[in-house]
C-alpha positions in Angstrom: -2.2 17.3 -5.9 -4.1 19.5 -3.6 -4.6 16.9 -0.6 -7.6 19.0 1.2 -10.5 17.0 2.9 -12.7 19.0 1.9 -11.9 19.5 -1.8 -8.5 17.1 -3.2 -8.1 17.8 -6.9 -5.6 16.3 -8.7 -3.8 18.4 -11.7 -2.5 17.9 -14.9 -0.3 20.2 -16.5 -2.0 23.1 -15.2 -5.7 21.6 -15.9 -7.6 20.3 -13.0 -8.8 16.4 -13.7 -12.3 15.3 -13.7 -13.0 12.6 -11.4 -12.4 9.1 -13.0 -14.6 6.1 -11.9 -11.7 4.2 -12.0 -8.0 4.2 -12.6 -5.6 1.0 -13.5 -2.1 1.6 -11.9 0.9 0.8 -13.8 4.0 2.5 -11.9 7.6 2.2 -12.8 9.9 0.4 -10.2 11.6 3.7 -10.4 8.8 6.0 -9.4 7.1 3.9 -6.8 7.1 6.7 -4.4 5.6 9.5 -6.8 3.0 6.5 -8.6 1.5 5.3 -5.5 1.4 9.0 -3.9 -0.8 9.4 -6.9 -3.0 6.7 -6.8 -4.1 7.4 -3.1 -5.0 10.8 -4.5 -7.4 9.0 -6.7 -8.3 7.0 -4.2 -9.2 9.9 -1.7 -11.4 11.2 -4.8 -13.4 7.9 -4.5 -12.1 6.4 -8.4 -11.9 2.1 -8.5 -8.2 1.3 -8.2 -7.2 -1.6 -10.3 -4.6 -3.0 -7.2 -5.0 -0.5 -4.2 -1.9 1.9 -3.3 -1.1 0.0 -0.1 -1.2 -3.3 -2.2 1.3 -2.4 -4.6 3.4 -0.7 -1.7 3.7 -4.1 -0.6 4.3 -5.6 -3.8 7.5 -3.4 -4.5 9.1 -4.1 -1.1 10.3 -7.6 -1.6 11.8 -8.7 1.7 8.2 -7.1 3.4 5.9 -9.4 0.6 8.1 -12.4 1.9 7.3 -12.3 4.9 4.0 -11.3 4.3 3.7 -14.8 2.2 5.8 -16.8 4.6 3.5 -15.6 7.5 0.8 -17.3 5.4 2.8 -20.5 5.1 3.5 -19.7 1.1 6.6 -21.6 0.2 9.2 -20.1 -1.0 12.5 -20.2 -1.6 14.7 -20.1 1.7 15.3 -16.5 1.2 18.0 -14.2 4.2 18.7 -10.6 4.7 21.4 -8.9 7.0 22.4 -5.2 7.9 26.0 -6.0 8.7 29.0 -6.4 7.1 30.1 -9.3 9.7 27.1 -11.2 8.7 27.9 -11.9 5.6 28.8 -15.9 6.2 26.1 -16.7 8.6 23.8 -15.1 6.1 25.6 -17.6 3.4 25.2 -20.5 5.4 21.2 -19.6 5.9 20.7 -20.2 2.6 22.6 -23.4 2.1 25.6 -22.1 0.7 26.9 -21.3 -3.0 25.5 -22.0 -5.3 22.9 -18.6 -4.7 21.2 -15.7 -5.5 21.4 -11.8 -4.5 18.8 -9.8 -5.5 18.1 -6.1 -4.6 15.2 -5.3 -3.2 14.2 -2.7 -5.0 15.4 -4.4 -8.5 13.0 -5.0 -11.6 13.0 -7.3 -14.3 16.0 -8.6 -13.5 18.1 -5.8 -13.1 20.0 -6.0 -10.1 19.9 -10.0 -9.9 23.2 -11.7 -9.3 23.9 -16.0 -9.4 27.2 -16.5 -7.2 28.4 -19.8 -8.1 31.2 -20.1 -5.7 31.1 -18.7 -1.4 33.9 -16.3 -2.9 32.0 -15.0 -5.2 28.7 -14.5 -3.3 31.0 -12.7 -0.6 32.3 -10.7 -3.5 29.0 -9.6 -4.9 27.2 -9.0 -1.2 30.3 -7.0 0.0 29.8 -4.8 -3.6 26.2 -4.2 -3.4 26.8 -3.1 0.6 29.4 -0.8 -0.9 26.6 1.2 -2.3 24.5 1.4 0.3 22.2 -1.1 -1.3 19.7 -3.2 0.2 20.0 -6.6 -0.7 18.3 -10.4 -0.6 20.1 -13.7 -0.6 18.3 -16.6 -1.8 18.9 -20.5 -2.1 19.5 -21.5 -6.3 16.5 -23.6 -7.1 19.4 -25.9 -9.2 16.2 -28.0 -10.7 14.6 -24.9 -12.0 17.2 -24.7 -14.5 16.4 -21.7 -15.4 13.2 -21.5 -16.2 9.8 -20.4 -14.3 6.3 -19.8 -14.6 4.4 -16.4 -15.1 0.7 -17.3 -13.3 -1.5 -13.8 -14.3 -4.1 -13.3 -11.7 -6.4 -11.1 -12.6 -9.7 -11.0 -9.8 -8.8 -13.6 -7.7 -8.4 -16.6 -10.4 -5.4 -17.6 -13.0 -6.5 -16.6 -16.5 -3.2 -17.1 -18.1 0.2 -18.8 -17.4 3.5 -19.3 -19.1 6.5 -20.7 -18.6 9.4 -18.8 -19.4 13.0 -20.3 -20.0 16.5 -18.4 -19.6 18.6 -17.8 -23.0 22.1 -20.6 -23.1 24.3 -19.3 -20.4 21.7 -17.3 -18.2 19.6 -17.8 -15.4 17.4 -15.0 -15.4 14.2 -16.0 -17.5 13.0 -12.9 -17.9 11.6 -11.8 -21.8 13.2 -8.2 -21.3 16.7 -10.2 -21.0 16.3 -12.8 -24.1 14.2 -15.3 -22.3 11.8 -17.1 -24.3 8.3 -17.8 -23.8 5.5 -20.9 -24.3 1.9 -21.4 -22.8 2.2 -24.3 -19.8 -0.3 -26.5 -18.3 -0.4 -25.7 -14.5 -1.0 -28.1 -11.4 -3.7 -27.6 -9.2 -1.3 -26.6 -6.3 0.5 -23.9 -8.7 -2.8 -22.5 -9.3 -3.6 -22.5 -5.6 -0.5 -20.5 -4.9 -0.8 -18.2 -7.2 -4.4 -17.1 -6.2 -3.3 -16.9 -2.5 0.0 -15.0 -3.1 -1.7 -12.6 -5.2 -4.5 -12.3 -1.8 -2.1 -12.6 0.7 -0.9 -8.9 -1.0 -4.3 -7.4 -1.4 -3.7 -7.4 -5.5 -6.5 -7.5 -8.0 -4.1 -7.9 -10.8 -0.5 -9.6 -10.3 1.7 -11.5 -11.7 3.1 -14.6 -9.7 6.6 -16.1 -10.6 6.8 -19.6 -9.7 9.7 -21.9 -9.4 9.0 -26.1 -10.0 11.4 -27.3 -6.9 11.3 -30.8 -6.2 9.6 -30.3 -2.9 6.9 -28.3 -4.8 6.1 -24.7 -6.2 8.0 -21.8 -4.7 6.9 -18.4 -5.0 9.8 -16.5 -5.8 7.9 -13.0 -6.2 4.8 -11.2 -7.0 4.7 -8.2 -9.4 2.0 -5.8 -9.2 2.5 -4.3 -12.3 2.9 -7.1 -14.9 4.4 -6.5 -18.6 1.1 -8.3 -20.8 2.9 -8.2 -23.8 4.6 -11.3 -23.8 1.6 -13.2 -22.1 -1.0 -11.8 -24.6 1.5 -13.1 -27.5 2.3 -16.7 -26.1 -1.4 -17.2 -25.5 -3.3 -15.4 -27.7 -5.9 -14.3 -24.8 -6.9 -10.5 -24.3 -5.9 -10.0 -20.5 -6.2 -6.0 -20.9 -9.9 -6.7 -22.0 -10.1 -9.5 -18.4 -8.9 -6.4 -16.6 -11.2 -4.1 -18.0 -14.2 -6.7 -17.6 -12.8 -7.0 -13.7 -13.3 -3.3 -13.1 -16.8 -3.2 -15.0 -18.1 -5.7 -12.4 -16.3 -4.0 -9.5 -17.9 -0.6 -10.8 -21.3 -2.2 -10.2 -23.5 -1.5 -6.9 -23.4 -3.9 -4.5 -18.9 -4.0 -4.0 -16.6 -1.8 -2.5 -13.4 -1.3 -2.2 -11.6 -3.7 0.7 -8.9 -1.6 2.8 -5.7 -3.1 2.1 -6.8 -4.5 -1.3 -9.1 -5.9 -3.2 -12.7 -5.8 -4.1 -15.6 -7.6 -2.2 -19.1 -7.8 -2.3 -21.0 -6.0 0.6 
């Protein structure tokens, strides 16, 4: 990338790209850094991002997107972080005690999710994961969940698919990359509600919003900026790659721009 204000290129294995009226993101957890450095590039070139580089910057910092959706009174679930080794009980005790959760922050698909069923094992698993340096999130266990949530795809502001995704016997991670199985759901109005506003509250065109069905009503348990379609398009049966293509068409017309900080709006 030759990042020059008065002539930024991007290059391609030694060939200099032609400008592109619009790009759709779709970064690796593992490359965040590198993906979004190049989708500013494209930005600075004036190309349509489908999700803006500072939206999915967001997205992939978890503990900054929860307070980003707590700060817009989003429920979640009651979700604590700590630096310190000798925080490790207070931070248990913030979220209610074991049963509960510890995510890292920078973890994907599951990967790097933990259920501590006992206070001795969450200590176990937090003082492990600050072993290496690791960032890490504690959250309450949702018990009612039982191991299932739903998938709400956003893609321009509404819901256009949603699925509710259940944990193989003996897990509690639903996801479909770790044997979790799939059917289409019918959504409240308040699920669809919080899913349209998470997805705002980050600046995403496109996301993907995991929901939890708590007894005191839907949680938000994260956002994902870059969301697999496969297993949506095969529960459903609808397109989305074609929604998102449709999104950028009208996006591409005159009369929008892009929004700093995500998102398109009409002028």
């Amino acid at each position: 990338m030759n990042i020059n204000p008065a002539a930024p290129t991007i290059h391609y294995r030694g060939r200099q790209l032609e400008r592109y009226d619009a790009v759709i993101p779709r970064i690796g957890s593992a490359i965040t850094f590198y993906g979004t450095a190049v989708l500013r590039q494209f930005e600075l070139l004036g190309s349509f991002p489908l999700n803006e580089s500072i939206a999915v910057t967001r997205a992939r910092d978890k503990l900054h997107s929860l307070q980003l959706l707590a700060r817009q009174g989003i429920d979640l679930p009651i979700t604590g972080f700590a630096h310190s080794p000798d925080d490790t009980g207070d931070l248990i005790e913030l979220v209610g005690g074991a049963p509960l959760v510890v995510k890292l922050v920078e973890g994907t698909q599951g990967i790097g999710v933990v259920l501590a069923e006992t206070r001795q094992a969450a200590e176990s698993v937090i003082d492990a994961f600050r072993g290496l340096n690791a960032h890490i999130l504690v959250q309450e266990y949702i018990r009612e969940a039982q191991g299932s949530d739903i998938r709400c795809l956003v893609v321009g502001g509404r819901v256009v698919a949603a699925i509710e995704r259940q944990a193989k016997p003996g897990e509690f991670r639903s996801n479909l990359h770790r044997g979790g199985t799939a059917r289409k759901v019918h959504i409240t109005g308040k699920e669809r509600a919080t899913a349209i506003k998470a997805a705002a509250t980050l600046g995403l065109d496109v996301a993907g919003v995991d929901i939890l069905r708590a007894e005191r009503g839907p949680l938000v348990m994260e956002v994902n900026a870059s969301p697999g379609l496969e297993g949506v398009e095969t529960t459903t049966g609808l397109d989305i790659a074609e929604m998102m293509i449709e999104y950028i068409e009208q996006c591409g017309k005159p009369g929008f721009r892009l929004k700093s900080g995500g998102g398109a709006q009409r002028r």
